[in-house]
C-alpha positions as CSV (number, residue, x, y, z in Angstrom):
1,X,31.8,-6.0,13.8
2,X,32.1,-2.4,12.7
3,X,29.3,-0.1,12.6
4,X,27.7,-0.1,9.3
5,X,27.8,3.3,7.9
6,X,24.6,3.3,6.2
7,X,22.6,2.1,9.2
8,X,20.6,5.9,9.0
9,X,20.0,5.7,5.7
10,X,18.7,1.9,6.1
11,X,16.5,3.6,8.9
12,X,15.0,6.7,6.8
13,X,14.1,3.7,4.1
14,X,12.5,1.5,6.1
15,X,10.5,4.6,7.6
16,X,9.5,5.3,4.1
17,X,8.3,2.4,3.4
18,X,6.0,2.5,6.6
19,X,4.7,5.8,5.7
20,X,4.3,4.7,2.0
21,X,2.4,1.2,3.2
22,X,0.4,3.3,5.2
23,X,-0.4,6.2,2.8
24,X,-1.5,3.1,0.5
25,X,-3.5,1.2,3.3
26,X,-5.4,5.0,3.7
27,X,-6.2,5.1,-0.4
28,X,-7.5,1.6,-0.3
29,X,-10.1,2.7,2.4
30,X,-11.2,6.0,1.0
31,X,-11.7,4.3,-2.6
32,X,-13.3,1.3,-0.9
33,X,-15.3,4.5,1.3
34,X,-16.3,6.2,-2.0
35,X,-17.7,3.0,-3.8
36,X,-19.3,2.3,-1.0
37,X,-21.0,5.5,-1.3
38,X,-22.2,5.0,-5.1
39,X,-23.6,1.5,-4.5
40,X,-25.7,3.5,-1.9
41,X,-26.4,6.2,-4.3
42,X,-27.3,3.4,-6.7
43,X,-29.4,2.0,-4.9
44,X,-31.2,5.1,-3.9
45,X,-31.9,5.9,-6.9
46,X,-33.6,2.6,-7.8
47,X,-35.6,3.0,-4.6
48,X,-36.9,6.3,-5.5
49,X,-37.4,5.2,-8.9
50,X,-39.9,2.1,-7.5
51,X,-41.3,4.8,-5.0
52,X,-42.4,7.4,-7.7
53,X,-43.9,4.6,-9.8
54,X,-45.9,3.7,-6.2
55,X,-46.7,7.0,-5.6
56,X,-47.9,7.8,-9.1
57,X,-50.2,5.0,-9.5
58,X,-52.0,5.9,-5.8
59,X,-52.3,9.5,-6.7
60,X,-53.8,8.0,-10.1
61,X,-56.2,5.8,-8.1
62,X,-57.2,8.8,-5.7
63,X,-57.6,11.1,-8.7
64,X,-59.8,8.6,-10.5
65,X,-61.4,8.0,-7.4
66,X,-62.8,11.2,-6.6
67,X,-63.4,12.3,-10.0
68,X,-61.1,15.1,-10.1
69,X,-60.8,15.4,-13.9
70,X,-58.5,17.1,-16.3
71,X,-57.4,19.2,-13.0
72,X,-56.6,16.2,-11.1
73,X,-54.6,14.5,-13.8
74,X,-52.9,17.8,-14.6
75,X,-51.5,18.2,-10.8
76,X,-50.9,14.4,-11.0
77,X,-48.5,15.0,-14.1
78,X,-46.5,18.4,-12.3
79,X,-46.2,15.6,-9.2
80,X,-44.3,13.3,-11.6
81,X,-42.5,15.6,-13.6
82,X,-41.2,16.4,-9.9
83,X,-40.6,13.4,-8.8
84,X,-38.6,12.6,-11.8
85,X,-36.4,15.7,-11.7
86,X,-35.1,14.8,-8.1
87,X,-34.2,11.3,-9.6
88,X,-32.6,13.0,-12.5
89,X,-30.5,15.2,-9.7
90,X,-29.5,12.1,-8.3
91,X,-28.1,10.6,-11.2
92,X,-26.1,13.8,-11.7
93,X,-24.7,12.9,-8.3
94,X,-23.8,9.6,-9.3
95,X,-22.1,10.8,-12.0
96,X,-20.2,13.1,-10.0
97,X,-19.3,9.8,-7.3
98,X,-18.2,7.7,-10.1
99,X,-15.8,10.4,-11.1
100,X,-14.9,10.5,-7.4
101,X,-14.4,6.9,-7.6
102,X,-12.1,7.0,-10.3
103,X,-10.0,10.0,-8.5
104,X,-9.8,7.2,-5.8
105,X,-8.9,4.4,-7.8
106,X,-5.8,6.7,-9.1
107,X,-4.7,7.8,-5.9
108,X,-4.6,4.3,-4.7
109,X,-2.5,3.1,-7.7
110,X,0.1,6.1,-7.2
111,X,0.2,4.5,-3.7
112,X,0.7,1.6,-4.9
113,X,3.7,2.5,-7.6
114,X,4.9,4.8,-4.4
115,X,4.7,1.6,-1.9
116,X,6.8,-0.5,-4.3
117,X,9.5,1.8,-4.6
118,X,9.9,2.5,-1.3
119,X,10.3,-1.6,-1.2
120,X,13.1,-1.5,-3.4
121,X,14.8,1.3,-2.6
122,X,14.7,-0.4,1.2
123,X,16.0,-3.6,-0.5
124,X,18.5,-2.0,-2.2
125,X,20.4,-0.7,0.8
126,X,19.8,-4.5,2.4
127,X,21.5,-5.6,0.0
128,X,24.5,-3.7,0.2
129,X,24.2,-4.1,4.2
130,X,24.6,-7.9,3.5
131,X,27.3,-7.8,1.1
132,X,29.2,-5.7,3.6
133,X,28.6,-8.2,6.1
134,X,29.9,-11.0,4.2
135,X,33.2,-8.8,3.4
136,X,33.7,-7.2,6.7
137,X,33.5,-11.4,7.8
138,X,35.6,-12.6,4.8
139,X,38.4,-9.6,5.8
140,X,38.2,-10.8,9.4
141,X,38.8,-14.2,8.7
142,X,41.6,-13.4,6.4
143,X,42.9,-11.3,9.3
144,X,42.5,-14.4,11.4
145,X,44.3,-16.6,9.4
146,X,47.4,-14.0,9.2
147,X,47.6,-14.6,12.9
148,X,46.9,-18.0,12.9
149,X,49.8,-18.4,10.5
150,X,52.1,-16.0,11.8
151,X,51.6,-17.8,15.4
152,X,52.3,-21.0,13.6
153,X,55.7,-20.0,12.0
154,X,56.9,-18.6,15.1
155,X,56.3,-21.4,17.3
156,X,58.2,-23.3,14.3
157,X,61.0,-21.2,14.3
158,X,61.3,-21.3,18.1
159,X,60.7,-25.2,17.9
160,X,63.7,-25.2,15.2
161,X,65.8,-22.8,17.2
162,X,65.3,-24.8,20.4
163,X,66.2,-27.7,18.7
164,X,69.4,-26.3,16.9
165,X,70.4,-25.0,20.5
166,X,69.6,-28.4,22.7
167,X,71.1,-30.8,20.2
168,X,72.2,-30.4,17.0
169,X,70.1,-31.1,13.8
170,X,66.8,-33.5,14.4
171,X,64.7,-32.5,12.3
172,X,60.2,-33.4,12.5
Protein backbone atom coordinates (compact mmCIF):
# COMPACT_ATOMS: atom_id res chain seq x y z
CA UNK A 1 0.00 0.00 0.00
CA UNK A 2 1.10 3.46 -0.85
CA UNK A 3 2.16 5.88 1.60
CA UNK A 4 -0.57 7.96 2.65
CA UNK A 5 0.18 11.52 1.97
CA UNK A 6 -1.31 13.07 4.87
CA UNK A 7 0.30 10.78 7.42
CA UNK A 8 2.21 14.37 8.82
CA UNK A 9 -0.64 16.18 9.00
CA UNK A 10 -2.55 13.01 10.84
CA UNK A 11 0.61 13.26 13.21
CA UNK A 12 0.63 17.23 14.01
CA UNK A 13 -3.33 16.47 14.79
CA UNK A 14 -3.01 13.86 16.92
CA UNK A 15 -0.20 15.97 18.78
CA UNK A 16 -2.72 18.63 19.08
CA UNK A 17 -5.04 16.83 20.59
CA UNK A 18 -2.47 15.58 23.26
CA UNK A 19 -1.37 19.06 24.03
CA UNK A 20 -5.05 20.23 23.97
CA UNK A 21 -6.21 17.07 26.49
CA UNK A 22 -3.42 18.06 28.50
CA UNK A 23 -3.78 21.83 28.58
CA UNK A 24 -7.48 20.80 29.70
CA UNK A 25 -6.39 18.06 32.29
CA UNK A 26 -3.98 21.30 33.71
CA UNK A 27 -7.34 23.83 33.94
CA UNK A 28 -9.27 21.13 35.60
CA UNK A 29 -6.63 21.00 38.40
CA UNK A 30 -5.95 24.66 38.96
CA UNK A 31 -9.88 25.37 39.04
CA UNK A 32 -10.26 22.28 41.29
CA UNK A 33 -6.81 24.04 43.19
CA UNK A 34 -8.60 27.43 43.48
CA UNK A 35 -11.88 26.10 44.94
CA UNK A 36 -10.10 24.27 46.98
CA UNK A 37 -8.59 27.34 48.21
CA UNK A 38 -12.06 29.24 48.89
CA UNK A 39 -13.68 26.35 50.87
CA UNK A 40 -10.46 26.89 53.00
CA UNK A 41 -10.93 30.57 53.04
CA UNK A 42 -14.57 29.79 53.95
CA UNK A 43 -14.02 27.98 56.45
CA UNK A 44 -11.47 30.32 57.90
CA UNK A 45 -13.55 32.78 58.09
CA UNK A 46 -16.27 30.85 59.99
CA UNK A 47 -13.56 29.81 62.38
CA UNK A 48 -12.42 33.24 63.14
CA UNK A 49 -15.93 34.33 63.31
CA UNK A 50 -16.64 31.41 66.30
CA UNK A 51 -13.07 32.55 67.68
CA UNK A 52 -13.95 36.34 68.09
CA UNK A 53 -17.33 35.48 69.56
CA UNK A 54 -14.94 33.09 72.19
CA UNK A 55 -12.63 35.63 72.69
CA UNK A 56 -15.14 38.43 73.26
CA UNK A 57 -17.19 36.79 75.75
CA UNK A 58 -13.77 35.82 77.99
CA UNK A 59 -12.41 39.32 77.67
CA UNK A 60 -16.16 40.23 78.90
CA UNK A 61 -15.88 37.83 81.80
CA UNK A 62 -12.24 39.06 82.74
CA UNK A 63 -13.37 42.70 82.42
CA UNK A 64 -16.42 42.07 84.65
CA UNK A 65 -14.32 40.09 86.71
CA UNK A 66 -11.91 42.56 87.86
CA UNK A 67 -14.14 45.44 87.78
CA UNK A 68 -12.49 47.32 85.14
CA UNK A 69 -15.45 49.63 84.28
CA UNK A 70 -16.30 51.92 81.45
CA UNK A 71 -12.31 51.63 80.59
CA UNK A 72 -12.40 48.00 80.43
CA UNK A 73 -15.55 47.76 78.32
CA UNK A 74 -14.28 50.53 76.13
CA UNK A 75 -10.79 48.51 75.29
CA UNK A 76 -13.08 45.37 75.13
CA UNK A 77 -15.13 47.20 72.20
CA UNK A 78 -11.64 48.59 70.08
CA UNK A 79 -10.70 44.52 70.56
CA UNK A 80 -13.89 43.65 68.69
CA UNK A 81 -14.06 46.32 66.37
CA UNK A 82 -10.52 44.64 65.48
CA UNK A 83 -11.30 41.54 65.42
CA UNK A 84 -14.16 42.14 63.08
CA UNK A 85 -12.17 44.19 60.57
CA UNK A 86 -9.67 41.26 60.01
CA UNK A 87 -12.79 39.09 59.28
CA UNK A 88 -14.13 41.76 57.07
CA UNK A 89 -10.52 41.59 55.20
CA UNK A 90 -11.09 38.17 54.79
CA UNK A 91 -14.26 38.22 53.12
CA UNK A 92 -12.70 40.75 50.68
CA UNK A 93 -10.35 37.84 49.99
CA UNK A 94 -13.05 35.60 49.37
CA UNK A 95 -14.43 37.74 47.13
CA UNK A 96 -11.40 38.20 45.22
CA UNK A 97 -10.97 33.85 45.19
CA UNK A 98 -14.47 33.49 43.91
CA UNK A 99 -13.64 35.79 41.07
CA UNK A 100 -10.45 33.67 40.80
CA UNK A 101 -12.67 30.77 40.65
CA UNK A 102 -14.67 31.90 37.99
CA UNK A 103 -11.40 32.95 35.89
CA UNK A 104 -10.75 29.15 36.36
CA UNK A 105 -14.01 27.83 35.58
CA UNK A 106 -13.60 29.85 32.04
CA UNK A 107 -10.20 28.76 31.30
CA UNK A 108 -11.24 25.23 31.83
CA UNK A 109 -14.25 25.55 29.44
CA UNK A 110 -11.99 27.24 26.60
CA UNK A 111 -10.04 24.00 27.24
CA UNK A 112 -12.67 22.11 26.89
CA UNK A 113 -14.16 23.86 23.49
CA UNK A 114 -10.19 23.69 22.45
CA UNK A 115 -10.00 19.79 23.37
CA UNK A 116 -13.09 19.01 21.30
CA UNK A 117 -11.84 20.53 18.28
CA UNK A 118 -8.72 19.21 18.24
CA UNK A 119 -10.91 15.75 18.45
CA UNK A 120 -12.55 16.53 15.34
CA UNK A 121 -10.22 18.03 13.45
CA UNK A 122 -8.08 14.68 14.31
CA UNK A 123 -11.17 12.73 13.13
CA UNK A 124 -11.57 14.46 10.24
CA UNK A 125 -8.33 13.52 8.65
CA UNK A 126 -9.11 9.69 9.98
CA UNK A 127 -11.65 9.81 8.11
CA UNK A 128 -10.30 10.70 4.96
CA UNK A 129 -7.19 8.15 5.88
CA UNK A 130 -9.92 5.45 5.84
CA UNK A 131 -11.71 6.36 2.79
CA UNK A 132 -8.33 6.36 1.04
CA UNK A 133 -7.72 2.97 2.33
CA UNK A 134 -10.82 1.55 1.10
CA UNK A 135 -10.05 3.17 -2.54
CA UNK A 136 -6.40 2.56 -2.67
CA UNK A 137 -7.91 -1.48 -1.86
CA UNK A 138 -10.95 -1.13 -4.17
CA UNK A 139 -8.26 0.27 -7.14
CA UNK A 140 -5.98 -2.71 -6.29
CA UNK A 141 -8.51 -5.19 -6.60
CA UNK A 142 -9.77 -3.75 -9.81
CA UNK A 143 -6.12 -3.95 -10.90
CA UNK A 144 -6.21 -7.51 -9.83
CA UNK A 145 -9.03 -8.55 -11.54
CA UNK A 146 -7.50 -6.85 -14.99
CA UNK A 147 -4.86 -9.43 -14.52
CA UNK A 148 -6.73 -12.07 -13.44
CA UNK A 149 -8.81 -11.64 -16.57
CA UNK A 150 -6.33 -10.77 -18.95
CA UNK A 151 -4.37 -14.19 -17.73
CA UNK A 152 -7.61 -15.90 -18.30
CA UNK A 153 -8.20 -14.76 -21.97
CA UNK A 154 -4.76 -15.60 -22.88
CA UNK A 155 -4.65 -18.95 -21.61
CA UNK A 156 -8.09 -19.23 -23.71
CA UNK A 157 -6.72 -17.98 -26.69
CA UNK A 158 -3.63 -20.24 -26.47
CA UNK A 159 -6.05 -23.18 -25.41
CA UNK A 160 -8.13 -22.28 -28.68
CA UNK A 161 -5.00 -21.81 -30.81
CA UNK A 162 -3.53 -25.09 -29.58
CA UNK A 163 -6.54 -26.65 -30.39
CA UNK A 164 -7.06 -25.11 -33.90
CA UNK A 165 -3.32 -26.22 -34.52
CA UNK A 166 -3.41 -30.10 -32.99
CA UNK A 167 -6.76 -30.94 -34.62
CA UNK A 168 -9.13 -29.09 -36.18
CA UNK A 169 -12.33 -27.50 -34.49
CA UNK A 170 -13.33 -29.19 -30.89
CA UNK A 171 -14.58 -26.84 -29.19
CA UNK A 172 -15.16 -26.77 -24.69
Amino acid sequence: MPPYRLEALLDIRTKAEDAAKEAFSAAVRAHDAEKKKLEEMKAALERAKAERKAKVQAFLVEVSAKGGGINGFQQMGRFENRLKDEEAQKALDIERQKEAVLQAEKLMEQRRQEMANAAMEKKAIEKHKDTWKKEVRKERMMKEELNQEEIGNTLHLQRTRAAAANGGGSKE
